[in-house]
C-alpha positions as a printed NumPy array, in Angstrom:
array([[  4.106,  -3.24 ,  21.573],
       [  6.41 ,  -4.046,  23.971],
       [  9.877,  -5.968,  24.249],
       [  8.436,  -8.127,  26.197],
       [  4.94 ,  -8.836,  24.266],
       [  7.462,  -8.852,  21.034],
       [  9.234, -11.556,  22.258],
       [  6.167, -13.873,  23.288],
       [  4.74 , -13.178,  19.716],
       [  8.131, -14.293,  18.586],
       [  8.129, -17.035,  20.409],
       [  4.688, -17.952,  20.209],
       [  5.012, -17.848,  16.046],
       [  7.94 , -19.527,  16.01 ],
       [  6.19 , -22.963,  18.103],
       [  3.419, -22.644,  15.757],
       [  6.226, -22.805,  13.059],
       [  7.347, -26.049,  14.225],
       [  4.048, -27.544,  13.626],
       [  3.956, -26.04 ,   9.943],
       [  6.801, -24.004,   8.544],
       [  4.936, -23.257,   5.495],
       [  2.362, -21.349,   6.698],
       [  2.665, -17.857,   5.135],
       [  0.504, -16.116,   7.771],
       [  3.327, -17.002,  10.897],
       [  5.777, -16.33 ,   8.861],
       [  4.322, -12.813,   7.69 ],
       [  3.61 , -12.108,  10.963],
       [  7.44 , -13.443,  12.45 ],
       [  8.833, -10.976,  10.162],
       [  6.618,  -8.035,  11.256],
       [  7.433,  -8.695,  15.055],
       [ 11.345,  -9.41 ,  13.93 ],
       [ 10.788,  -5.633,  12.45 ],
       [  9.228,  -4.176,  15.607],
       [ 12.134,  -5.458,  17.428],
       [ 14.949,  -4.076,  15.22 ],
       [ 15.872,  -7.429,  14.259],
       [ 15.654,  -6.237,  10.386],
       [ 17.695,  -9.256,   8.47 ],
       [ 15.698, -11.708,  10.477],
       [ 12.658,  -9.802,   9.266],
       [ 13.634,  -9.665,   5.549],
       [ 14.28 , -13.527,   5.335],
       [ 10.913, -13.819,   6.553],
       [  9.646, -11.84 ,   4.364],
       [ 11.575, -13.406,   1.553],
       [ 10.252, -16.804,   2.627],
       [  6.237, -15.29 ,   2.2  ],
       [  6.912, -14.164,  -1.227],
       [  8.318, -17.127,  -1.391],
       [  5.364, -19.137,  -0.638],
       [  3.563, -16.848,  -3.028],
       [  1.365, -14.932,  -0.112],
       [  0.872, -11.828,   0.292],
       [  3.817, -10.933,  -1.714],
       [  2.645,  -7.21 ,  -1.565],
       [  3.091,  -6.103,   1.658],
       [  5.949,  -8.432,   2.036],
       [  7.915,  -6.623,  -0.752],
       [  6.521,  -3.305,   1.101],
       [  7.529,  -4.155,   4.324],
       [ 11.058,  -4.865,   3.172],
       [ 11.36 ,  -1.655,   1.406],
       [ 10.344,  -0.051,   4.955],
       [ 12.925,  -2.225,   6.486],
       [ 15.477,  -0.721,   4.153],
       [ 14.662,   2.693,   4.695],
       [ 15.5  ,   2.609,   8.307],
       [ 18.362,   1.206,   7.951],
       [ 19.009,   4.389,   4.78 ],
       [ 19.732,   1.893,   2.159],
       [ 17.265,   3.704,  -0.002],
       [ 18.279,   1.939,  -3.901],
       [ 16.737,  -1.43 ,  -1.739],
       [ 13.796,   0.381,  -0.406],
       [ 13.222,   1.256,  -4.125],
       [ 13.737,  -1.64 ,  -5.314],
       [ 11.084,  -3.362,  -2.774],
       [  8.642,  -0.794,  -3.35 ],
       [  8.936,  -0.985,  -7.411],
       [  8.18 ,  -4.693,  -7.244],
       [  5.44 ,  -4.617,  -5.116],
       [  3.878,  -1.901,  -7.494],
       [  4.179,  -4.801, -10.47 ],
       [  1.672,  -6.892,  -8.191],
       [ -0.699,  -3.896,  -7.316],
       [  0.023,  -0.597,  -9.137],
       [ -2.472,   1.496,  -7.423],
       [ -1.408,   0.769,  -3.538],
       [ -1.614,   4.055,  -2.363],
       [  1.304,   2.92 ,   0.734],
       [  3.502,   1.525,  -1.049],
       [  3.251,   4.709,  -3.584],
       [  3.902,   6.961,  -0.782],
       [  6.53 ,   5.008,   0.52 ],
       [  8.409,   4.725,  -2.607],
       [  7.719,   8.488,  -3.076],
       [  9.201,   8.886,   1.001],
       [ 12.53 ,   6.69 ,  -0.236],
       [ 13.101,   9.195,  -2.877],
       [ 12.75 ,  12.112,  -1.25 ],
       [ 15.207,  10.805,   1.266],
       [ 17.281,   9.658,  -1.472],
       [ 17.243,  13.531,  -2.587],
       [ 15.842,  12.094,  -5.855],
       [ 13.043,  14.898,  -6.608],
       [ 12.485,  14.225, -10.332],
       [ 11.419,  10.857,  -9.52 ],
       [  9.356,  11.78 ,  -6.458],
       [  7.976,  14.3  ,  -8.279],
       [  6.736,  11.457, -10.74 ],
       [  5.157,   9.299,  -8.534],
       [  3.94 ,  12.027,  -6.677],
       [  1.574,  12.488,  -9.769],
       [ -0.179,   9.144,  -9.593],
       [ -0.251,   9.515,  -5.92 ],
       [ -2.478,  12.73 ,  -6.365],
       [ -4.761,  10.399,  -8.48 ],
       [ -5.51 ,   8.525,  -5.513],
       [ -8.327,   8.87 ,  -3.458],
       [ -6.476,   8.045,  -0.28 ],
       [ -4.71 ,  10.659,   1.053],
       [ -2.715,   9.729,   4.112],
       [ -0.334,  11.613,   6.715],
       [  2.748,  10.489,   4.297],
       [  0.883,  11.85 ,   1.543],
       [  0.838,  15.285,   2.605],
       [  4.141,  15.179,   4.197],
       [  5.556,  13.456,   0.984],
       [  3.895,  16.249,  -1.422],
       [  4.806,  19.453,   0.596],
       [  8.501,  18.242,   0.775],
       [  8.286,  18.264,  -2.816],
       [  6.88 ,  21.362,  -3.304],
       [  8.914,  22.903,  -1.089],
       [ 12.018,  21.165,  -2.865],
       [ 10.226,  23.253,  -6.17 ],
       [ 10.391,  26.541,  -4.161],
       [  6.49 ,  26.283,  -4.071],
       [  6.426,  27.549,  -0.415],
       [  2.679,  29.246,  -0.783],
       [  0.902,  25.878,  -1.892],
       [  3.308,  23.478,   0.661],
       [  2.026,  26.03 ,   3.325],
       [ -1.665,  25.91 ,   2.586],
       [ -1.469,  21.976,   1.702],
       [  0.435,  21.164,   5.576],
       [ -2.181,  24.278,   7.127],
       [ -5.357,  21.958,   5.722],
       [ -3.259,  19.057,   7.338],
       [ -2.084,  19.954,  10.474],
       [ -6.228,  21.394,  11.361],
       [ -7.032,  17.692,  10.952],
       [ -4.106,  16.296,  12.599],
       [ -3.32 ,  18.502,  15.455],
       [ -0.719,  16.202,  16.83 ],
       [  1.212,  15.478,  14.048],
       [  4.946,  17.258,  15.011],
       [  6.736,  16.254,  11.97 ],
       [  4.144,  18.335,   9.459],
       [  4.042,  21.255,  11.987],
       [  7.686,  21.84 ,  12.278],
       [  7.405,  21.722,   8.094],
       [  4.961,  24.028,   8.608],
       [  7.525,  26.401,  10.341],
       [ 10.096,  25.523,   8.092],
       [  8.045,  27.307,   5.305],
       [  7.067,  30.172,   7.633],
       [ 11.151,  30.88 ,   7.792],
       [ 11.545,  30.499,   4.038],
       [  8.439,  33.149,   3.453],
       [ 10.07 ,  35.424,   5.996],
       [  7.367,  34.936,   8.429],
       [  9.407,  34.641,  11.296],
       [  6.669,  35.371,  13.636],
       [  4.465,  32.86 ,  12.504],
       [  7.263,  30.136,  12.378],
       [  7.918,  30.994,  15.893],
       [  4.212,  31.136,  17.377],
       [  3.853,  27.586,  15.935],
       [  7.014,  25.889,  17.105],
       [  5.979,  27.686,  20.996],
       [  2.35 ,  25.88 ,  20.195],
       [  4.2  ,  22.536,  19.668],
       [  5.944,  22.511,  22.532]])
């Protein structure tokens, strides 16, 4: 999106709004475009509002835990993620995300722990793989993080984030080389 498309949609919601305040899908979607423009506390009350309203309380409670982990206040990103897990224990995004506050929280025992029912899953997304070789690279399990981000990064070829990981492990095994020849194929 743009700033400028952001701030019609903002806009835009925002008349709607005036017409019926209530309406849990404008205000859903106010929060999301008060997120994509950085306007996080302006998000979050929206959010509030939908769970509020008693719709869509799921990715509401997710969204705000997202919110809180750009702005590094990881305990609230918990806490957001944890309560939308009451609703729906088996949301695979919110599980990830929760697992991607922890890590950045340095909180590996935990991680580790959801990281379990995450493998239970059947949907294994980019923040899956990223989330699980952090982990087992946290465990000094360099071998299996390097064969788990190789299997990921031949599917995802433009993913930079799991190929400098990648590298990162390379180093660590003393496979300089390697870690070299891949960071020179990045960029």
């Amino acid at each position: 999106f743009s700033i400028k498309n952001i701030t019609k949609s903002i806009e835009t919601i925002k008349e709607g709004l005036n017409y019926d305040e209530n309406n849990p899908n404008l205000n859903f979607n106010l929060g999301f475009f008060f997120s994509e423009n950085f306007q996080y506390q302006k998000a979050i009350k929206q959010y509030q509002k939908v769970i509020k309203l008693g719709h869509n309380k799921e990715m509401a409670y997710n969204n705000i835990g997202n919110i809180y982990i750009n702005e590094k206040n990881y305990l609230k990103a918990e806490y957001n993620f944890l309560e939308c897990l009451k609703l729906n224990s088996s949301n695979y995004l919110t599980i990830n995300n929760l697992i991607r506050s922890l890590i950045l929280k340095r909180d590996f025992i935990q991680a580790k722990k959801y990281q379990k029912i995450s493998d239970k899953l059947k949907t294994k997304n980019n923040i899956y793989f990223i989330n699980k070789a952090e982990i087992l690279f946290f465990y000094k399990k360099y071998e299996e993080a390097k064969n788990l981000l190789i299997e990921f990064c031949k599917k995802n070829k433009n993913d930079i984030g799991a190929s400098i990981s990648l590298s990162l492990i390379y180093s660590n095994l003393g496979k300089f080389e390697s870690s070299y020849k891949l960071i020179q194929d990045i960029y």
